[in-house]
C-alpha positions as CSV (number, residue, x, y, z in Angstrom):
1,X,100.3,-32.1,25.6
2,X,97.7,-31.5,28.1
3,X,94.9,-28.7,28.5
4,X,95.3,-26.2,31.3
5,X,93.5,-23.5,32.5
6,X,94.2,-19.8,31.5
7,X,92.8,-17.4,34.5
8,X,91.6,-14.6,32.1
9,X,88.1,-13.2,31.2
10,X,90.3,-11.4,27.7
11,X,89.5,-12.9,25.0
12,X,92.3,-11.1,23.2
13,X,94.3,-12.2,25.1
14,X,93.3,-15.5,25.0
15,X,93.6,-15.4,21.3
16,X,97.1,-14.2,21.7
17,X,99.1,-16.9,23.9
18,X,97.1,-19.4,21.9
19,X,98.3,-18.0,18.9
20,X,102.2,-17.8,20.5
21,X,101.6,-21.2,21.8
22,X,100.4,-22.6,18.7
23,X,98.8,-26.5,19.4
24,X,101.3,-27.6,22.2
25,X,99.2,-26.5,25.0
26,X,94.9,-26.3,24.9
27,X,93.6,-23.2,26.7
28,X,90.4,-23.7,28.8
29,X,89.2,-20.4,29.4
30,X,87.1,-19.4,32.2
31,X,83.7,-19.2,30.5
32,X,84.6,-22.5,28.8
33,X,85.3,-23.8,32.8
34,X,82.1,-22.3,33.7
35,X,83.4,-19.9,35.4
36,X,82.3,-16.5,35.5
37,X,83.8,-13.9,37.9
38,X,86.0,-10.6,37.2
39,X,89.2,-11.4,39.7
40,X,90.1,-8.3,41.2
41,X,93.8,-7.0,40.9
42,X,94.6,-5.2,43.9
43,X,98.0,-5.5,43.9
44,X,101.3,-2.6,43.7
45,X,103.2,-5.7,41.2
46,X,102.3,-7.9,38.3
47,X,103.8,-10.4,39.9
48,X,101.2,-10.1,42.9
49,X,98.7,-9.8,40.8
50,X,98.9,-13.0,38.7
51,X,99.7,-14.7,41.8
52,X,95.9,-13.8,43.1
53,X,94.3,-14.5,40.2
54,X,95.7,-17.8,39.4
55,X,95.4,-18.7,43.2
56,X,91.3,-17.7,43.1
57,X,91.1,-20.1,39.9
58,X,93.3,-22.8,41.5
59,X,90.5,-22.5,44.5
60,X,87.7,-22.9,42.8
61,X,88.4,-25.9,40.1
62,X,91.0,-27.1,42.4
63,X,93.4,-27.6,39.0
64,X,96.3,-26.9,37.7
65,X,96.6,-23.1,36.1
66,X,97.9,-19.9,34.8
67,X,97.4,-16.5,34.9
68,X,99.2,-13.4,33.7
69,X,99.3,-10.1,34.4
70,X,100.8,-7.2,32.1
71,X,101.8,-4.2,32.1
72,X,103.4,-0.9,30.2
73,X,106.1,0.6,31.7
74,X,107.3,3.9,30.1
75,X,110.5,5.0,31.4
76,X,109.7,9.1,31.6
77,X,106.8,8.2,33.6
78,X,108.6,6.5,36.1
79,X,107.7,3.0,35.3
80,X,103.6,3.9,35.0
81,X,101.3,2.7,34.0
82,X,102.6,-0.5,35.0
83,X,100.8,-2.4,37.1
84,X,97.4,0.0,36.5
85,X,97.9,-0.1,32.9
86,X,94.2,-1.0,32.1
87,X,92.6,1.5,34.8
88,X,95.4,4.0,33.9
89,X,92.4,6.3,32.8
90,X,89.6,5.3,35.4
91,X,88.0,1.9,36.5
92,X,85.9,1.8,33.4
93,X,88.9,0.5,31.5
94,X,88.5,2.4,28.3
95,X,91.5,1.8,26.1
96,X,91.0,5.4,24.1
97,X,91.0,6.9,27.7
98,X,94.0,5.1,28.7
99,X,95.6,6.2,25.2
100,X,94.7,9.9,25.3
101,X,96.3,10.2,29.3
102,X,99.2,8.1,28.0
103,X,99.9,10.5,25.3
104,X,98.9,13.7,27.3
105,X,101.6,12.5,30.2
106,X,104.4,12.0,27.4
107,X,103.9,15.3,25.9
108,X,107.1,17.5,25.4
109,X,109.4,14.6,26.7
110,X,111.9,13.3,24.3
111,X,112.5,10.1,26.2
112,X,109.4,7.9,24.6
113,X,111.1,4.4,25.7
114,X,108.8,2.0,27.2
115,X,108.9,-1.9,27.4
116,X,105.6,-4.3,28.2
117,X,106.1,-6.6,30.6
118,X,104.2,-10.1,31.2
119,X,104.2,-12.1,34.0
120,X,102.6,-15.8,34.1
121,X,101.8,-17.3,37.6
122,X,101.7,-21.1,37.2
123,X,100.2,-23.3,39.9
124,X,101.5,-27.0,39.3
125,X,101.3,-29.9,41.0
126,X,100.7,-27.5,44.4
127,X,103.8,-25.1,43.5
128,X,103.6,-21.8,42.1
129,X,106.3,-20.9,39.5
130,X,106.5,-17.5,37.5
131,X,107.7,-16.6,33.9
132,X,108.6,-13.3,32.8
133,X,108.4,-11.7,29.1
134,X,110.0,-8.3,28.4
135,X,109.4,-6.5,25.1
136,X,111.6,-2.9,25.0
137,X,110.0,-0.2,22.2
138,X,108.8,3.3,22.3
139,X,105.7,5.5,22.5
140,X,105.0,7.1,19.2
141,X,103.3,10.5,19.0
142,X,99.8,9.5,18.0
143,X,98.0,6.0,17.4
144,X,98.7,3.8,14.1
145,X,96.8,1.1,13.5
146,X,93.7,-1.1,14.3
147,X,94.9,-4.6,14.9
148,X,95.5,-5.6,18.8
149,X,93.9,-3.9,22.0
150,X,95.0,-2.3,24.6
151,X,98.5,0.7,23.7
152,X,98.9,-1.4,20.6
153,X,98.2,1.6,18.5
154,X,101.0,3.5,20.1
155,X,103.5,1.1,20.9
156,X,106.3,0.1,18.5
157,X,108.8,-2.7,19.6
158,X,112.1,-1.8,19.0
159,X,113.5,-2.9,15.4
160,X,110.4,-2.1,13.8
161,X,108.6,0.6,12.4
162,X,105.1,0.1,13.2
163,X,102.7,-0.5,15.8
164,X,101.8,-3.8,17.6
165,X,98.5,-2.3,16.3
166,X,99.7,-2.4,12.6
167,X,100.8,-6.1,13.0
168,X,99.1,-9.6,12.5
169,X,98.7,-11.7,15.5
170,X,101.8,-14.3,14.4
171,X,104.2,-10.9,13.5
172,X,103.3,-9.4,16.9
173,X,103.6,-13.1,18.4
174,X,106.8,-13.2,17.3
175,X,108.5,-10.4,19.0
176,X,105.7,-9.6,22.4
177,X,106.2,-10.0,25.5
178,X,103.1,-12.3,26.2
179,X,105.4,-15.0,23.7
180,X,108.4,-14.5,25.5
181,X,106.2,-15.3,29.2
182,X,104.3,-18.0,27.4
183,X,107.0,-19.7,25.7
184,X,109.1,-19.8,28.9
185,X,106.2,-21.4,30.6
186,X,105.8,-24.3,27.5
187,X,109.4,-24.8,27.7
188,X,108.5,-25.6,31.7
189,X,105.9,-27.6,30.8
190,X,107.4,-29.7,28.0
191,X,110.5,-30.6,30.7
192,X,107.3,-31.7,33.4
193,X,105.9,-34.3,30.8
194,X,109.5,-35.9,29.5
């Protein structure tokens, strides 16, 4: 299986679909492309989103990639923070921030269900094609954990009792949404090479 590049500047999650995709597939980040620019996401979908960011990549190496965008969407909330799920807080991105509004908005509600929600862009052989991972949990009343990034802490994926932030990377890998997106895309990508 080939290497492709992965239109991210996260390293955790870098470290994650690498980890869900195991050896099939070899990541090129952007550093490791030489490539060093923070690709805005101006977007109102995740969809959108990835679409720019794999596009901007695609422009500049002129190969084959993927990006992804993700997002938490908490039903009580009406679907936020969703697509602004890392500037939920402010631009400066602060997970804690994001956390402490997150918990703040969900006080005194009794619905805490929420589901993540990944979408890969995937520009191959000058088509674009998109994959889509859904995990469904629930928002727990304060943070648990230290593994992960992001509402890891206080997100627990239905069928389990703790945190993505209490997992390991393969236990989280095996139930997140970034898997399910990832392993929809190497199930794409296997069928392009037979």
């Amino acid at each position: 299986m080939e290497s492709i590049i992965f239109a991210t500047n996260n390293q955790h999650k870098i470290e994650e679909l690498q980890s869900a995709i195991g050896d099939q597939i070899t990541l090129i980040t952007l550093r490791q492309a030489g490539i060093d620019i923070d690709i805005p996401e101006p977007h109102p979908t995740l969809e959108q989103n990835a679409s720019e960011k794999s596009s901007v990549i695609r422009g500049i190496t002129g190969m084959d990639c993927f990006s992804e965008d993700t997002g938490l969407e908490v039903n009580a909330l009406g679907g936020e923070p969703g697509v602004l799920s890392a500037r939920y807080a402010g631009d400066e991105k602060s997970f804690e921030k994001n956390i402490d509004k997150l918990l703040a908005n969900l006080s005194g509600k009794s619905d805490r269900s929420a589901q993540f929600r990944t979408v890969i862009s995937l520009l191959w052989k000058g088509k674009e094609y998109f994959f889509e991972g859904i995990c469904a949990g629930f928002i727990t009343t304060s943070r648990h954990g230290r593994n992960g990034f992001g509402y890891d802490p206080v997100f627990c994926p239905i069928g389990s009792k703790r945190t993505f932030a209490e997992m390991d990377l393969e236990e989280k890998s095996r139930v997140s949404h970034r898997k399910k997106a990832a392993d929809k895309l190497i199930h794409f990508l296997k069928n392009q090479q037979s």
